[in-house]
SEZATI-531094 format. One record per residue: residue number from 1; residue in one letter; y, x, z of N, C-alpha, C in turn. Coordinates in steps of 0.1 Angstrom, whole numbers, plus 5000, padded with zeros to 4 digits. Each point is the difference from the previous one (the first is absolute). Example, Ala and Ser with C-alpha at 12.3 -4.5 7.8 and 13.67 -1.06 7.14 Angstrom:
2
ATOM_1_a_4943_5132_5078_5012_4991_5000_5012_5009_5000
ATOM_2_s_5011_4996_4993_5011_5009_5000_5011_4992_5008
END
This chain:
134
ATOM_1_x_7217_5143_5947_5006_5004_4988_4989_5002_4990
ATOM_2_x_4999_4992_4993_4995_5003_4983_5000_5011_4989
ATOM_3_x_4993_5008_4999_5000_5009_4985_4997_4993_4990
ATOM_4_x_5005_4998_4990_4995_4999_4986_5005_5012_4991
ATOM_5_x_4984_5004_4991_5004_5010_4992_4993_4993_4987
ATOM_6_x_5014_5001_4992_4992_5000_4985_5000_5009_4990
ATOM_7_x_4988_4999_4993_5002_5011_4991_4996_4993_4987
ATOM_8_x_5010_5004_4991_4994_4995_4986_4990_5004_4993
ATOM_9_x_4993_4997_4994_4984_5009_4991_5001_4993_4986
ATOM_10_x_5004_4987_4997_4998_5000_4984_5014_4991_4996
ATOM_11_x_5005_5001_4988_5008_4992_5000_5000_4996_4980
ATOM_12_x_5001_4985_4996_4993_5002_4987_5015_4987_4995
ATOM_13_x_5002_5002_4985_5007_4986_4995_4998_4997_4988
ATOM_14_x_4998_4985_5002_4996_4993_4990_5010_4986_4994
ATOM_15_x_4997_4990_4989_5010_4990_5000_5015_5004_4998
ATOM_16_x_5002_5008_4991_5014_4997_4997_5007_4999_4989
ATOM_17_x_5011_4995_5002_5011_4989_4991_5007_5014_4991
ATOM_18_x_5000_4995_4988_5010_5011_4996_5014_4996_5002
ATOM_19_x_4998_4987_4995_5018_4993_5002_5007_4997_5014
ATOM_20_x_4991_5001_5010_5005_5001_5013_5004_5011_5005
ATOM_21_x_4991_5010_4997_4998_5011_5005_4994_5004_5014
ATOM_22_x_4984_4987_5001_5001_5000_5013_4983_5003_5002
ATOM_23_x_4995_5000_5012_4982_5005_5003_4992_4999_5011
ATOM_24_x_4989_4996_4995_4990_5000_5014_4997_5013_5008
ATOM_25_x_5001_5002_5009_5001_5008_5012_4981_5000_5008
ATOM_26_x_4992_5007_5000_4987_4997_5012_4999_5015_5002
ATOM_27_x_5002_4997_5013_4999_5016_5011_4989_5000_5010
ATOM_28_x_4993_5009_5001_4990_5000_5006_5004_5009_5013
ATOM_29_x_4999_4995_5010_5006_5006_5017_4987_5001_5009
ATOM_30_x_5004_5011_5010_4991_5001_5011_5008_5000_5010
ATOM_31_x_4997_4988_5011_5010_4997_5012_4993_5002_5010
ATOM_32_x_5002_5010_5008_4988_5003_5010_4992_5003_5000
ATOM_33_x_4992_5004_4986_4987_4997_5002_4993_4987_4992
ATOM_34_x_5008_4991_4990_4994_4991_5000_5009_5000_4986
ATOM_35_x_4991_4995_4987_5004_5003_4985_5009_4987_4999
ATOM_36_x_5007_4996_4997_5010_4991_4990_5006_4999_4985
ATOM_37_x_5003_4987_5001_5006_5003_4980_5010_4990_5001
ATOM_38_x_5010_5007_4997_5014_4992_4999_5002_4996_4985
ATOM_39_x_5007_4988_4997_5002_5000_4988_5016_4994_5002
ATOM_40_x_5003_5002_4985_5015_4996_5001_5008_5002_4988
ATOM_41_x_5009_4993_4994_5005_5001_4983_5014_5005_5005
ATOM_42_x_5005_5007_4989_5009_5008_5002_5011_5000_4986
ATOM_43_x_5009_5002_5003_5011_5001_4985_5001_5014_5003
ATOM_44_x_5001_5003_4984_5002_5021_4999_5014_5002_4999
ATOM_45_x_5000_5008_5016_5015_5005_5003_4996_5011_5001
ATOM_46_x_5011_5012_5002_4995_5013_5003_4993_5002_5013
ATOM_47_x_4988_5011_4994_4991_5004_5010_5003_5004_5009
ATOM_48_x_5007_5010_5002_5012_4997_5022_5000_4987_5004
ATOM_49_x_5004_4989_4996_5004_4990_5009_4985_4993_4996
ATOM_50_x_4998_4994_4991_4981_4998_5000_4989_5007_5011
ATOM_51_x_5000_5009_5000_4993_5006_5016_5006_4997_5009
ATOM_52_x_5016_5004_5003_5006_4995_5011_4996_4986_5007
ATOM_53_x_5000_4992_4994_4996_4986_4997_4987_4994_5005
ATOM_54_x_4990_5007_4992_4987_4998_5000_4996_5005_5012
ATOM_55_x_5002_5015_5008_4998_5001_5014_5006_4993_5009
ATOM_56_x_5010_4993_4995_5005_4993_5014_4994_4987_4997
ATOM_57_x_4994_4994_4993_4993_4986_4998_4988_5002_5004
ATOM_58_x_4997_5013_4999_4982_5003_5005_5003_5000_5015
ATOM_59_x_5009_5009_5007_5003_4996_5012_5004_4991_5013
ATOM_60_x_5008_4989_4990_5003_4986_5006_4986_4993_5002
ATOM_61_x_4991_5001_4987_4988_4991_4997_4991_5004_5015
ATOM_62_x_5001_5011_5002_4987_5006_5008_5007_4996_5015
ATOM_63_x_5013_5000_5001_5004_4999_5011_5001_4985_5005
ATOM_64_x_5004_4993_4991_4995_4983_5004_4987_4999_5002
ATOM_65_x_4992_5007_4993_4984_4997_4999_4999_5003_5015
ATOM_66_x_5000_5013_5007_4999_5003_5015_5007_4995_5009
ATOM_67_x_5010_4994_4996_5010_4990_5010_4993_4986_5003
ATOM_68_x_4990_4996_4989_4991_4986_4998_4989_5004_5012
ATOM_69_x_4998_5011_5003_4988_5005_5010_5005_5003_5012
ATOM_70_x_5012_4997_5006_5006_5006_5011_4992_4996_5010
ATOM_71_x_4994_5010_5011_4993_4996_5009_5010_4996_5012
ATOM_72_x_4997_4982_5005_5003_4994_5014_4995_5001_5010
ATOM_73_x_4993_5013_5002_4990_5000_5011_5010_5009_5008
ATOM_74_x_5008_5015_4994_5006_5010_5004_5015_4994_4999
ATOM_75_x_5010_5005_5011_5012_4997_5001_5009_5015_5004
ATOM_76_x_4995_5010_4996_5008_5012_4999_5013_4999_4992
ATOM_77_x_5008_5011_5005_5014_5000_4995_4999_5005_4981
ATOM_78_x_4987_5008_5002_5000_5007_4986_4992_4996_4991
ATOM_79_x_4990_4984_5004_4991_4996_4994_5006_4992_4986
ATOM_80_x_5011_4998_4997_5000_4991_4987_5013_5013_4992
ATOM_81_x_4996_5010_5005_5002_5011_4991_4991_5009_4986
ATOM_82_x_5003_4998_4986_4992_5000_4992_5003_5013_4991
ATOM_83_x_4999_5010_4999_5002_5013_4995_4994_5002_4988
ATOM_84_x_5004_5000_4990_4999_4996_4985_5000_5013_4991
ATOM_85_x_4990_5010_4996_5003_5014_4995_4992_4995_4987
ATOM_86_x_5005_5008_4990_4993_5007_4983_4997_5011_5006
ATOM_87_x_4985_5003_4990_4996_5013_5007_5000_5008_4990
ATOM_88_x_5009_5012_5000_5004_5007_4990_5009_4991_4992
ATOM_89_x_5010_4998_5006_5013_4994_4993_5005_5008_4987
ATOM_90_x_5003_5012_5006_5008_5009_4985_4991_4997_4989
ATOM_91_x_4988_5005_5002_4988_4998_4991_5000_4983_4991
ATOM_92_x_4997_4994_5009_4998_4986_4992_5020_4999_4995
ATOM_93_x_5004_5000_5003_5016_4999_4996_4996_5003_4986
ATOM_94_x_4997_5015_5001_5003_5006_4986_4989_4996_4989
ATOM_95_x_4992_4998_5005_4990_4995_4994_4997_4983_4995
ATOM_96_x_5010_4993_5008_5005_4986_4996_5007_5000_4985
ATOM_97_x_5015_5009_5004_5008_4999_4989_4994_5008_4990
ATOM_98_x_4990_5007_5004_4990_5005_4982_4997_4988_4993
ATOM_99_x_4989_4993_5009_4997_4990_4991_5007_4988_4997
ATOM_100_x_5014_5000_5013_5006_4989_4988_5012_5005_4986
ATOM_101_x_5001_5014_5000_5004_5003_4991_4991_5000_4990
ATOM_102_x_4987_5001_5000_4989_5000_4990_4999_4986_4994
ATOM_103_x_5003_4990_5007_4999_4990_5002_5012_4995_4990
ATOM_104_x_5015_5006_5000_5011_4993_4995_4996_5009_4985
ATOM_105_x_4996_5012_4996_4996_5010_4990_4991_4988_4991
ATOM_106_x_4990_4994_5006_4990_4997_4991_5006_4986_4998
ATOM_107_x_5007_4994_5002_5008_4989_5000_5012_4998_4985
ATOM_108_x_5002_5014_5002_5011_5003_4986_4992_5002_4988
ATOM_109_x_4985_5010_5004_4994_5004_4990_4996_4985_4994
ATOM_110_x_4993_4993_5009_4998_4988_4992_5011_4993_4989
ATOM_111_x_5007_5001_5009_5017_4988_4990_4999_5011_4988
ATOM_112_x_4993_5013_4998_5001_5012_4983_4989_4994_4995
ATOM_113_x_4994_4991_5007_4984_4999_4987_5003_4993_4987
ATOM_114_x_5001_5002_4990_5000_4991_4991_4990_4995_4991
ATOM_115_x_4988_5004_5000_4985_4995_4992_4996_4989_5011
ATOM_116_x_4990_4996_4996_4994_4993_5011_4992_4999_5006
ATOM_117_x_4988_5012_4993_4992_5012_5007_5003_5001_5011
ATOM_118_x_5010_5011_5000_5006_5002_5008_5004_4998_5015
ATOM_119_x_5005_4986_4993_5006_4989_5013_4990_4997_5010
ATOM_120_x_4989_4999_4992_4988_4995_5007_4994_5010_5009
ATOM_121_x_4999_5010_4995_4998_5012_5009_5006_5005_5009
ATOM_122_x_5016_4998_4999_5008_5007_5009_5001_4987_5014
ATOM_123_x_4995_4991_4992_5002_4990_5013_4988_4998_5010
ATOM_124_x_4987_5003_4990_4989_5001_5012_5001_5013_5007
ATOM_125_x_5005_5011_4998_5002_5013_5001_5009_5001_5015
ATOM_126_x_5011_4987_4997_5007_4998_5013_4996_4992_5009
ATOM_127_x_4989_4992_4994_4991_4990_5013_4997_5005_5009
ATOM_128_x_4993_5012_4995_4992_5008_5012_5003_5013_5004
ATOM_129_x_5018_5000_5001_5004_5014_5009_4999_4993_5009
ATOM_130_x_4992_5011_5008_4994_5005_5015_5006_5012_5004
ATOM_131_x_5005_5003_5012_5003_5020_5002_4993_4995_5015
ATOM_132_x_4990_5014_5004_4998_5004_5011_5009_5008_5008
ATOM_133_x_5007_4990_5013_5009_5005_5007_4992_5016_5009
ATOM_134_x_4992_4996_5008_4991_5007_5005_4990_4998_5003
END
């Protein structure tokens, strides 16, 4: 039987459409012990089902990934069993749907800009949201 634990540590978005309403996604993960960066584009739905979503795509990803390494040497009843945890679930949950509410917030603020100052600013401003998960 398999442990995997992930924990999330950075999560940042960039690239996005105003008329789609949609965005680049790069998450920075520790699986085991060992750093990762998922990336992935996303359409802005509410932030409950956007997390919802996004952990269960981080979990499929990691679980094929260890299913690609299945060891044929062992033939135990429990060996192609793969135990899949967030570490500090509640935590990152609530702390997902912050920033993708921050995320749909600065999205609207943009569509208010009307100089072009502005626009320019609010858009590199959104290039580089970053939030430290932990």
């Amino acid at each position: 039987m398999r442990r995997i634990v992930i924990k999330l540590l950075k999560i940042g978005a960039s690239n996005f459409s105003l008329r789609d309403k949609d965005f680049d996604i790069k998450i920075e993960l520790d699986v085991n012990g060992k750093t990762k960066t998922h990336y992935n584009h996303y359409k802005s739905i509410s932030p409950e089902l956007l997390t919802e979503k996004l952990i269960k795509e981080i979990k499929d990803k990691e679980k094929k990934e260890y299913d690609k390494f299945d060891e044929r040497d062992s033939f135990g009843p429990l060996d192609n069993i793969s135990i899949i945890t967030i570490d500090r679930l509640e935590d990152t949950e609530n702390k997902l749907n912050n920033f993708f509410s921050k995320v749909d917030y600065r999205i609207k603020q943009f569509k208010n800009v009307k100089t072009s100052e502005n626009y320019i600013g609010q858009y590199d401003r959104f290039k580089e949201f970053e939030v430290q998960l932990f």
